[in-house]
C-alpha positions in Angstrom: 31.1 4.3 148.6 31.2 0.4 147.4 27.6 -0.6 145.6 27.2 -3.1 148.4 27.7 -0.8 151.6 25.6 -1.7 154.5 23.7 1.0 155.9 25.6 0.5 159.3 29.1 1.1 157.3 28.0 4.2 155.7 26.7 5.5 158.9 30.4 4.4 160.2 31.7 6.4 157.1 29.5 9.7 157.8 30.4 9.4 161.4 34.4 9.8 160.6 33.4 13.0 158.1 32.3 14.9 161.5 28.7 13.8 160.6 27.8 13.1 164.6 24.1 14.2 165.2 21.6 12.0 165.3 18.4 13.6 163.7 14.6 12.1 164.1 12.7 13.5 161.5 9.7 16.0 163.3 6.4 16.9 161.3 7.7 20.6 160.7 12.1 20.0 161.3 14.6 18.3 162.3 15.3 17.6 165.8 18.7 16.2 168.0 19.9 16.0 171.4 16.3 14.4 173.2 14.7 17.6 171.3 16.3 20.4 172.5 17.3 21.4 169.4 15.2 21.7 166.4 16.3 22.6 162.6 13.6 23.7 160.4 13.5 23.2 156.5 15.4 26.3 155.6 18.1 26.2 158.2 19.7 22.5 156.4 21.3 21.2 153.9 21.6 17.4 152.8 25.1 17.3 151.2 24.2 13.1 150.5 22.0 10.6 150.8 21.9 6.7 150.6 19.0 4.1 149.6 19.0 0.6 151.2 16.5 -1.6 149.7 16.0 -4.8 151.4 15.4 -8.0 149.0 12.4 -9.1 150.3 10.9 -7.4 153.5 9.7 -3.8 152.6 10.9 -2.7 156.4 14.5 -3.0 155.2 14.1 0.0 153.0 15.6 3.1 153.9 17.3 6.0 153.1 20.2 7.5 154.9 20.9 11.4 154.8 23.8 13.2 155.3 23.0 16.8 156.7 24.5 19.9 157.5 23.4 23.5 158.7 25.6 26.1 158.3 23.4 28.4 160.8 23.6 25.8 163.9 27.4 24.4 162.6 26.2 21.3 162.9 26.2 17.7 160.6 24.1 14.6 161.2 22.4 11.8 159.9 18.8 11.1 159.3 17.4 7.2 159.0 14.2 7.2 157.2 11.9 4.3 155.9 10.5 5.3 152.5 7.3 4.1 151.5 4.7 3.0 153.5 6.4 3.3 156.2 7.2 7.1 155.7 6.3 9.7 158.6 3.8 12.3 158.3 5.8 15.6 157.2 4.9 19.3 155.7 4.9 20.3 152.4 8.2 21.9 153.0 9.6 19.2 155.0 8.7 17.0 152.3 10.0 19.1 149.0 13.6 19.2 151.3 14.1 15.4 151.8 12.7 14.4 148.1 15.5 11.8 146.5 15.8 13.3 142.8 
């Protein structure tokens, strides 16, 4: 992807690479469809991931993941602020979505 790609294109990008979940990031996993359907720690995989970093207001960052579990044959995207505006997550949550 271009250096200057908005968060909204990439999402558009992931969307036409099958990536069509919407995820909301739980304490313990993952969860889509109005929480019915939860993906722990060990059942994902984030095959990419995207920083946005706002020039001036600290609410713009974010990071975008792209993830897939093989065990629910499913792929998704997760929108996160980073930060001080990051949600309370386990250890194990937390280990999975660190950006190296």
């Amino acid at each position: 992807m271009a250096a200057n790609v908005t968060l909204s294109g990439a999402l558009n990008d992931l969307r036409t690479e099958g990536y069509s979940e919407d995820f909301n990031l739980r304490q313990n996993c993952l969860e889509c469809r109005d929480g019915q359907f939860k993906v722990f720690a060990d059942e994902f995989k984030i095959d990419k991931f995207f920083r946005f970093e706002g020039p001036s207001d600290p609410s713009d960052q974010a990071i975008l993941y792209a993830i897939s579990s093989d065990k629910h044959q499913i792929k998704g995207v997760l929108v996160n602020a980073y930060g001080i505006y990051s949600e309370p997550v386990t250890d194990e949550m937390l280990q999975k979505l660190e950006v190296r």
